[in-house]
TORPA-4810 file (N, C-alpha, C, O; in nm, 3 decimals):
<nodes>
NODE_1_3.043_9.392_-2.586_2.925_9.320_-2.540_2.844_9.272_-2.660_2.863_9.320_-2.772_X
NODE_2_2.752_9.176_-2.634_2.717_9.115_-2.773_2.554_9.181_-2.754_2.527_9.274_-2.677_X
NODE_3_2.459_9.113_-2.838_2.329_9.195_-2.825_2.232_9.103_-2.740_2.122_9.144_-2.706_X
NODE_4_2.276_8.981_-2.710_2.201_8.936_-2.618_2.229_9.019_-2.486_2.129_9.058_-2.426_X
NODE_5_2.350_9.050_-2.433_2.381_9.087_-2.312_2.369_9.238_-2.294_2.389_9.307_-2.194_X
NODE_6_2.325_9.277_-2.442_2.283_9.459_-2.420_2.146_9.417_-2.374_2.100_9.487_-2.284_X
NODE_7_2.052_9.295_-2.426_1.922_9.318_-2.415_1.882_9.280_-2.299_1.775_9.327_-2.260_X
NODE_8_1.972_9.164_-2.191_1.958_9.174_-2.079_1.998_9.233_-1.946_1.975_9.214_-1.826_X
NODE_9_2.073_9.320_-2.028_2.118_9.428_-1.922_1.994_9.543_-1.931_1.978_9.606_-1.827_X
NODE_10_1.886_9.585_-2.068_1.781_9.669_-2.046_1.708_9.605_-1.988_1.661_9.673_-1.897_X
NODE_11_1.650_9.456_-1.986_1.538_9.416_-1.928_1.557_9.417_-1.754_1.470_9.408_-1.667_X
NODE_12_1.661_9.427_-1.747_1.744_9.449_-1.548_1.710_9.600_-1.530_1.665_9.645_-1.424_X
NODE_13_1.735_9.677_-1.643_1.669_9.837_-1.542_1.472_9.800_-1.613_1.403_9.846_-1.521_X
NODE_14_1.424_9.773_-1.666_1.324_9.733_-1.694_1.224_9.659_-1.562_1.112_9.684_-1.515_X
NODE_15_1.328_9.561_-1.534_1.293_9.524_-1.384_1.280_9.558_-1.342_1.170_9.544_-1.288_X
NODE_16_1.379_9.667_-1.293_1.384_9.760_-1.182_1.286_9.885_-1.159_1.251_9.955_-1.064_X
NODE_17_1.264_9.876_-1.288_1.144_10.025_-1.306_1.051_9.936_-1.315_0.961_10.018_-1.298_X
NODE_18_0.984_9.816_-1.330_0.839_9.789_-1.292_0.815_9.742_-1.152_0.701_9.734_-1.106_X
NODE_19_0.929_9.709_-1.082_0.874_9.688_-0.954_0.860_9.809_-0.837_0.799_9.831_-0.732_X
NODE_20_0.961_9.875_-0.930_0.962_10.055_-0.867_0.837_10.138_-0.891_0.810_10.246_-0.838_X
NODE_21_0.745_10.051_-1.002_0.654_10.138_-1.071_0.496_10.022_-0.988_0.377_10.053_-0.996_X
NODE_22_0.537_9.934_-0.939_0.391_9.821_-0.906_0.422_9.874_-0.739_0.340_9.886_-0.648_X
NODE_23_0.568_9.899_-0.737_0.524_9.946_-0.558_0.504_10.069_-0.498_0.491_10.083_-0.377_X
NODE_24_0.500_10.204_-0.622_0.455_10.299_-0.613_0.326_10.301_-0.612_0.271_10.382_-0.538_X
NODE_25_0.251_10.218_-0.690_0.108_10.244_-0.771_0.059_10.157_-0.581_-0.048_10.200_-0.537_X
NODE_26_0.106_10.089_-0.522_0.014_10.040_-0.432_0.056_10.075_-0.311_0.002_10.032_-0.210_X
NODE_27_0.163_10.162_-0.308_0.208_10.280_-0.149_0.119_10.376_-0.192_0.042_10.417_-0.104_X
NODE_28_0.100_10.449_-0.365_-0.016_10.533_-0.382_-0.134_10.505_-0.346_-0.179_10.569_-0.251_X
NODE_29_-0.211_10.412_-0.405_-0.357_10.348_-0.343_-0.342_10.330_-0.217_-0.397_10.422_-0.158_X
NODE_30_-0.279_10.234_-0.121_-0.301_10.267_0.016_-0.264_10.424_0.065_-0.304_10.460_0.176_X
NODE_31_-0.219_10.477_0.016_-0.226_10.633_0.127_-0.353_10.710_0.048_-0.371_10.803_0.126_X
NODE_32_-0.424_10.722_-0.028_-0.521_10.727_-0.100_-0.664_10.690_-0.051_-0.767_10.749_-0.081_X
NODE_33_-0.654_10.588_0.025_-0.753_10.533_0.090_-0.759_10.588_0.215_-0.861_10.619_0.277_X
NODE_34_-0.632_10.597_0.251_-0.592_10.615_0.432_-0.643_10.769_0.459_-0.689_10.809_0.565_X
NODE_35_-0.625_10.850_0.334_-0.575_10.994_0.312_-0.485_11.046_0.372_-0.512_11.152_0.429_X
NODE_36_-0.380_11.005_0.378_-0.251_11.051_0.449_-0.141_11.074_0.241_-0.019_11.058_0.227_X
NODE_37_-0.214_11.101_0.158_-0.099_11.098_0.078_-0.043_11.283_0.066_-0.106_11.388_0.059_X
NODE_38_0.092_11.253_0.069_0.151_11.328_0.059_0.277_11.353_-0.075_0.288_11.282_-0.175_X
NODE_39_0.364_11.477_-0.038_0.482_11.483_-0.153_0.621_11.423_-0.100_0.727_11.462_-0.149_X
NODE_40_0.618_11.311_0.017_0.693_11.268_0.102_0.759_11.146_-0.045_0.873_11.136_-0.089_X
NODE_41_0.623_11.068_-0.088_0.565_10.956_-0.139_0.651_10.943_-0.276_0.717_10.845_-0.311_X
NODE_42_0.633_11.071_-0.347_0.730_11.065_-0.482_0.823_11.131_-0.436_0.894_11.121_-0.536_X
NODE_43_0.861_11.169_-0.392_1.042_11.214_-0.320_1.109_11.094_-0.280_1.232_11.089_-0.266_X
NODE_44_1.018_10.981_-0.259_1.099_10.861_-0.170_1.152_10.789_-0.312_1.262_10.737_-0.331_X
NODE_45_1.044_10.802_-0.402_1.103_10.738_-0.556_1.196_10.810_-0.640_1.275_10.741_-0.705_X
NODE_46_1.203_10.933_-0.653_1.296_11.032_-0.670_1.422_11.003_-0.599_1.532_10.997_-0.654_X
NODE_47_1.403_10.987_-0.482_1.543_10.933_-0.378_1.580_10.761_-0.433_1.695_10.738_-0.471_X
NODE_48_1.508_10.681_-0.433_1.554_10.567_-0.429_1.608_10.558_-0.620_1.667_10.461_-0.668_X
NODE_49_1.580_10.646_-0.676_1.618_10.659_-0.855_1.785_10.699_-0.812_1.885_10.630_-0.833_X
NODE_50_1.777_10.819_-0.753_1.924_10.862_-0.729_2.025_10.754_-0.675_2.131_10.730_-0.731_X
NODE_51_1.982_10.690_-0.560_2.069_10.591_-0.480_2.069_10.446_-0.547_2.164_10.371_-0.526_X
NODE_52_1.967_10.406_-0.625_1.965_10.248_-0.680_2.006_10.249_-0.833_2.078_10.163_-0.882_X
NODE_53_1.941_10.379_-0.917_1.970_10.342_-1.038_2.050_10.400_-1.113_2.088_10.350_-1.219_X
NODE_54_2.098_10.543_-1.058_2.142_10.591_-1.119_2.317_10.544_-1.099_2.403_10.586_-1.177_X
NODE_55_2.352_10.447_-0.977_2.466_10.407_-0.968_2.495_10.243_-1.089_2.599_10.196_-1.134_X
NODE_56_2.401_10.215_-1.100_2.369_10.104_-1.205_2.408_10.203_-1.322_2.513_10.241_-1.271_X
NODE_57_2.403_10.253_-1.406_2.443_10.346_-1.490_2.572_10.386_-1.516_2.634_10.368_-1.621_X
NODE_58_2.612_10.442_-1.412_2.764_10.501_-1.347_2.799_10.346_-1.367_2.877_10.338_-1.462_X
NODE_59_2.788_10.296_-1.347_2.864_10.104_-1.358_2.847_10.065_-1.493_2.944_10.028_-1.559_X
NODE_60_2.757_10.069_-1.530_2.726_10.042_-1.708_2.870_10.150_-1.830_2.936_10.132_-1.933_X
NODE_61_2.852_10.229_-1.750_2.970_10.327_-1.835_3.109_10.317_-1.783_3.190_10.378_-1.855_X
NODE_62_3.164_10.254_-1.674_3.299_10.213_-1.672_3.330_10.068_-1.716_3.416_9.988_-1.679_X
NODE_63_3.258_10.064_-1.782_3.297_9.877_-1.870_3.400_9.873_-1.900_3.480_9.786_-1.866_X
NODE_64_3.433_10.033_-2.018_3.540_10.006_-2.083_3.678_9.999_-1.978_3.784_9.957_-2.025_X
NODE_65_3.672_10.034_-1.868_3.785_10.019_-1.789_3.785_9.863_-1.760_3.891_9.810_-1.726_X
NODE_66_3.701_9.808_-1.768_3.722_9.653_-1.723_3.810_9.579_-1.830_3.763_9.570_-1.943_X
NODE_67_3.928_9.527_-1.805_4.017_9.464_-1.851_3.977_9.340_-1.925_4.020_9.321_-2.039_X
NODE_68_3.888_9.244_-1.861_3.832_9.132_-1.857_3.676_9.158_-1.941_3.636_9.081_-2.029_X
NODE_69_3.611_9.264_-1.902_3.486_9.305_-1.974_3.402_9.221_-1.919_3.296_9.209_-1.980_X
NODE_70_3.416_9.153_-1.811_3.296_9.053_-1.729_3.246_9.089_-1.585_3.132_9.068_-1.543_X
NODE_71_3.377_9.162_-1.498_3.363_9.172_-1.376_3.270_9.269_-1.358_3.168_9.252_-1.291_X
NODE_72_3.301_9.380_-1.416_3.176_9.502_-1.404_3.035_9.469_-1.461_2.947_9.533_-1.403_X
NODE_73_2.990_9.385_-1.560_2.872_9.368_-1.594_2.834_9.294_-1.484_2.764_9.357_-1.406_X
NODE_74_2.862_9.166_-1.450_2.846_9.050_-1.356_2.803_9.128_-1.231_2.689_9.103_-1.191_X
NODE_75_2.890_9.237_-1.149_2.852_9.326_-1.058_2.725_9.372_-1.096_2.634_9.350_-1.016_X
NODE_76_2.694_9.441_-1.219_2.623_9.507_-1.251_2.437_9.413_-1.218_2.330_9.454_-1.171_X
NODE_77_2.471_9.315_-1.257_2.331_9.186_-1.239_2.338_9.182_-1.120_2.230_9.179_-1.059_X
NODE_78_2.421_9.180_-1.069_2.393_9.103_-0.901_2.358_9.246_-0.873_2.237_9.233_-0.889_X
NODE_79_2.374_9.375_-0.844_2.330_9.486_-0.806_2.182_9.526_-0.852_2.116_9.575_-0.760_X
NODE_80_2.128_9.517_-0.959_2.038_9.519_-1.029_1.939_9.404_-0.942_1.851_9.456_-0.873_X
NODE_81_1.946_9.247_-0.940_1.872_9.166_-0.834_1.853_9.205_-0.746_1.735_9.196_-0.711_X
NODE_82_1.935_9.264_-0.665_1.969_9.299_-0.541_1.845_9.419_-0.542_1.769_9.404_-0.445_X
NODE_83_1.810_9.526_-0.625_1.729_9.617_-0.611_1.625_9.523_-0.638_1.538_9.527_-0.551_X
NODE_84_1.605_9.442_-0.727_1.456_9.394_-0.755_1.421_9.343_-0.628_1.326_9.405_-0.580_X
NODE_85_1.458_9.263_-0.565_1.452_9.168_-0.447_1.412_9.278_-0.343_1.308_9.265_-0.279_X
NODE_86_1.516_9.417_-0.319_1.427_9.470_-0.212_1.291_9.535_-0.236_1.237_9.600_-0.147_X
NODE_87_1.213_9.511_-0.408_1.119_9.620_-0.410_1.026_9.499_-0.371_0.921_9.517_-0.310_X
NODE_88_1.090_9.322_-0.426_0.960_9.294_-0.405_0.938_9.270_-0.238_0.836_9.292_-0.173_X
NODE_89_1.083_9.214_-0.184_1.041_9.264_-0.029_0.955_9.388_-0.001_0.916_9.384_0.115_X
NODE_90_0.929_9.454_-0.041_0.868_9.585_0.030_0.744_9.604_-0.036_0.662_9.693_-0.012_X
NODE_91_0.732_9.490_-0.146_0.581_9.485_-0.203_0.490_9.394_-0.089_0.374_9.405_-0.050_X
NODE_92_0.604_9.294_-0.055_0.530_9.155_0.042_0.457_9.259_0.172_0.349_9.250_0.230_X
NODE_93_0.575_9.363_0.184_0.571_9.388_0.316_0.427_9.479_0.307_0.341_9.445_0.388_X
NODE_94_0.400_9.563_0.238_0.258_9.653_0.188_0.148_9.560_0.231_0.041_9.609_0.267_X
NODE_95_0.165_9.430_0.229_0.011_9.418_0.251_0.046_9.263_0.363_0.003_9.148_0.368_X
NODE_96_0.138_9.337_0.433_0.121_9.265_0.580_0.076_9.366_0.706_0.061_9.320_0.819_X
</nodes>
């Protein structure tokens, strides 16, 4: 891999952790207000780390099995969007 494509493969979990981190901070403030916050709230981010990012990872480290060295990164972006897209869906959705 060259160093452009190391640096946009960090700015994709980078992504992923600020929209993980802008839709925590405002599921926190609204239950905060509501007073309904609970330890439900960071367990759900704890859960969604295990199921979204940590398989992004597990994919980052079988490169070297990729023959071609494109198919697994290429997966790797579209999986990575794919998480950004549902955080900001679920940012839209917070304040409908």
């Amino acid at each position: 891999m060259t160093n452009t494509l190391d640096g946009w493969i960090i700015y994709t979990f980078w992504g992923i952790f600020g929209f993980m981190l802008i839709d925590f901070i405002i599921a926190f403030f609204k239950s905060f207000w509501e007073g309904s916050f609970g330890p439900t709230l960071v367990l759900g981010y704890l859960k969604d780390v295990l199921y979204y990012v940590l398989p992004l990872t597990v994919l980052l480290s079988m490169t070297a099995f990729d023959p071609t060295g494109w198919i697994i990164v290429i997966f790797y972006f579209l999986c990575g969007l794919a998480v950004m897209i549902k955080y900001v869906l679920d940012i839209v959705k917070r304040f409908q």
